[in-house]
N, C-alpha and C positions, 0 to 999 in steps of 0.2 A: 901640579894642579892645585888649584886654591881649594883650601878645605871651606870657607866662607863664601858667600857669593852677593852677598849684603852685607849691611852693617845690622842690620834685624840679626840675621842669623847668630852673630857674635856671642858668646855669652856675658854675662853682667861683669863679669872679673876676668880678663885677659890673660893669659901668660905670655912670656916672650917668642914662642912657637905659633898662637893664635894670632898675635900680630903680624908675624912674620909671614903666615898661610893667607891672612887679608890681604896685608898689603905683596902680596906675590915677591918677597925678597930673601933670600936665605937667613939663617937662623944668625950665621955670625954677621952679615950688615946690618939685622934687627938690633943685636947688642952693640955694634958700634952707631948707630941712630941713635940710640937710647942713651946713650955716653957721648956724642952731639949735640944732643936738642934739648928740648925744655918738653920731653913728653912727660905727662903725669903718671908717677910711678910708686907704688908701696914694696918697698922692702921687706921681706917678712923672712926673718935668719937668710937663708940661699937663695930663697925665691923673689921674683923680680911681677908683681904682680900690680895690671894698668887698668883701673875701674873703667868700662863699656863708655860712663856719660863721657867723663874728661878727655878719653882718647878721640873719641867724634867731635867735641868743642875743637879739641889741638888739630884735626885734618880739616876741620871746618876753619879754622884761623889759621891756617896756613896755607891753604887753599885759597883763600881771599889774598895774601901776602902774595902768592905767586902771581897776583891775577894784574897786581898793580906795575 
């Protein structure tokens, strides 16, 4: 079950667990997405943290790309 149910709900700073609970995919396809794609990502020592705006521009731009 999704812990988010909008992108409102989201918080400002992601983790890789938050992403993974939006977008309804387990924790290890999130890290293999994220090591895929061009999602917007901050590194911080272990953690893997995706600021709210960038990740909604990246599903908003790539959602448009699916559309074509």
């Amino acid at each position: 079950m999704n812990k988010y149910s909008s992108l409102e709900d989201l918080p400002s700073s992601l983790t890789v667990l938050d992403m993974a609970s939006y977008l309804g995919i387990s924790r290890t396809h999130a890290y293999n997405l994220l090591a895929d794609t061009d999602i917007p990502r901050l590194r911080l020592g272990d953690r893997i943290i995706i600021p709210k705006n960038l990740f909604i521009d990246w599903i908003e731009s790539n959602a448009n790309k699916s559309k074509k």
